[in-house]
C-alpha positions as CSV (number, residue, x, y, z in Angstrom):
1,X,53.2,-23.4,-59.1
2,X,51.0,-19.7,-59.4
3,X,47.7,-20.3,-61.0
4,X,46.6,-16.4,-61.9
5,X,43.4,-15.2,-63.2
6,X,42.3,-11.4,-64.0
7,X,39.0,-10.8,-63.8
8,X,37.1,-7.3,-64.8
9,X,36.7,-6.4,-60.9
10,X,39.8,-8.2,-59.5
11,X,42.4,-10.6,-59.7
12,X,43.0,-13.9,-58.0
13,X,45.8,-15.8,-57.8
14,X,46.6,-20.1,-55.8
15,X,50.0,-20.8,-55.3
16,X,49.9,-24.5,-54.9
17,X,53.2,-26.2,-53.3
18,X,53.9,-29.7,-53.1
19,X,55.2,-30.8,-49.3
20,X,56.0,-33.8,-48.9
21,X,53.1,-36.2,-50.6
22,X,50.9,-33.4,-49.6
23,X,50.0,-29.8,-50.7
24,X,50.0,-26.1,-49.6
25,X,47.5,-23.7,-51.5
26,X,48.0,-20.2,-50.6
27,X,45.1,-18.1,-52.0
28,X,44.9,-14.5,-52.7
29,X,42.3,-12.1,-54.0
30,X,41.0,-8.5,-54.1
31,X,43.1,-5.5,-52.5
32,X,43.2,-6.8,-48.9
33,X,45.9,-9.1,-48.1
34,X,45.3,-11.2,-45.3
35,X,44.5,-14.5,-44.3
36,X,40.4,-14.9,-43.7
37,X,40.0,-18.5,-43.6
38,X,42.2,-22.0,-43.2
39,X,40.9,-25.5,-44.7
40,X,42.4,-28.6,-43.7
41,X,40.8,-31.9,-46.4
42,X,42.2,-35.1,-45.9
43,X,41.1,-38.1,-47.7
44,X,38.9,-40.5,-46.4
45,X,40.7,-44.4,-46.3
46,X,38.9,-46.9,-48.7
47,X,36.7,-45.0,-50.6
48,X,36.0,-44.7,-54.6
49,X,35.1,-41.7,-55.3
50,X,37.7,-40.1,-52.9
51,X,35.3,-38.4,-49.7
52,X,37.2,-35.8,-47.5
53,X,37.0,-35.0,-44.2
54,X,37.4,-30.8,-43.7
55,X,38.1,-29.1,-40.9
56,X,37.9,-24.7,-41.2
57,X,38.8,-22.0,-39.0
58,X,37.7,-18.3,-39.8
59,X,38.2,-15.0,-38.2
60,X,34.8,-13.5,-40.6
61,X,31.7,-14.9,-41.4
62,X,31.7,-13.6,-45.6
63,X,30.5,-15.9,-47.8
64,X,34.3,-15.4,-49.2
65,X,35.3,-17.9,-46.8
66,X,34.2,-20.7,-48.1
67,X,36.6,-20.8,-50.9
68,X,39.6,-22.5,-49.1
69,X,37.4,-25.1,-47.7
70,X,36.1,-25.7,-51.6
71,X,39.7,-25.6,-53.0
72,X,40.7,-28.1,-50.3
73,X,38.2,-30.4,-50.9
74,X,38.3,-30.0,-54.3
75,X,41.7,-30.8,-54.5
76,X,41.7,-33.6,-52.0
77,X,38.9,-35.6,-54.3
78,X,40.9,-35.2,-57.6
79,X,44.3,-36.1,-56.1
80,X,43.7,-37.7,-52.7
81,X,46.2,-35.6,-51.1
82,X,45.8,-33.9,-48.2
83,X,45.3,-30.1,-48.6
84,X,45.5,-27.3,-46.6
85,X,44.1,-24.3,-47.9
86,X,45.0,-20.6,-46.6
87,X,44.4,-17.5,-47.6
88,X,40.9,-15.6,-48.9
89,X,39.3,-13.3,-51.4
90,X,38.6,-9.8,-50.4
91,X,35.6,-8.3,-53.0
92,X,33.6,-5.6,-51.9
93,X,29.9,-6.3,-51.7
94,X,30.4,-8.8,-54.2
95,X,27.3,-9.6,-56.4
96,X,26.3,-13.6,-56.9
97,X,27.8,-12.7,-60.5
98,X,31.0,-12.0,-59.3
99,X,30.8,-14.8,-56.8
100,X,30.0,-17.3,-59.6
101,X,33.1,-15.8,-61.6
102,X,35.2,-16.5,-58.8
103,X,34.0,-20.2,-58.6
104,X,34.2,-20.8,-62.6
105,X,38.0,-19.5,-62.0
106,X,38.9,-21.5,-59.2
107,X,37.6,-24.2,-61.0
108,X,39.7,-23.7,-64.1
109,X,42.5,-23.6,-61.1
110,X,42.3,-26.5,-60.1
111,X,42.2,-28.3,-63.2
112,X,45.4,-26.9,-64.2
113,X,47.0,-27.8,-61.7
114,X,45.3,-31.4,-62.0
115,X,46.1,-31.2,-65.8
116,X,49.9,-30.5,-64.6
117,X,50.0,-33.8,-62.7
118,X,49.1,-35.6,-65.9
């Protein structure tokens, strides 16, 4: 299922596929496609709230990057599936405005998609 959001100084878009019991987010953003970061969450057995373990790999250090681990993780504790998160958001010199913008949309994401499960 695409999740897209338009904001005033980009778009960004989670494609979140089911495989198996678990699930595939691919993550896009900004005007340069490629994959900056990978975020693996499984849950953690026996606990209430769900925990997650996360492992990341990155090719750049941009405070971008930690978007797929946050959507994994996120995902992991609302559903206790395990995630794995690809993909990442290209801004230019983004501003801790734009940065919370992208965070407040990811969020609203995730809940649809968690909403759709309902």
């Amino acid at each position: 299922m695409k999740f897209h959001r338009v904001l005033l100084f980009t778009s960004i878009q989670m494609d979140i596929t089911p495989v198996g019991d678990d699930l595939h987010v691919l993550l896009t953003c900004g005007g340069e496609n490629r994959l900056g970061c990978t975020a693996f969450s499984t849950p953690v057995t026996d606990t209430d709230p769900v925990e997650c373990e996360t492992s990341v790999i990155t090719d750049v250090d941009n405070p971008e990057d930690l978007f797929c681990p946050y959507i994994a993780e996120s995902l992991c504790k609302k559903t206790g599936q395990r995630v794995l998160c690809t993909g990442g958001i290209f801004v230019e010199n983004p501003d801790e405005h734009q940065i919370d913008k992208l965070y407040e949309n990811v969020d609203e994401m995730i809940m649809d998609w968690v909403h759709f499960l309902d």
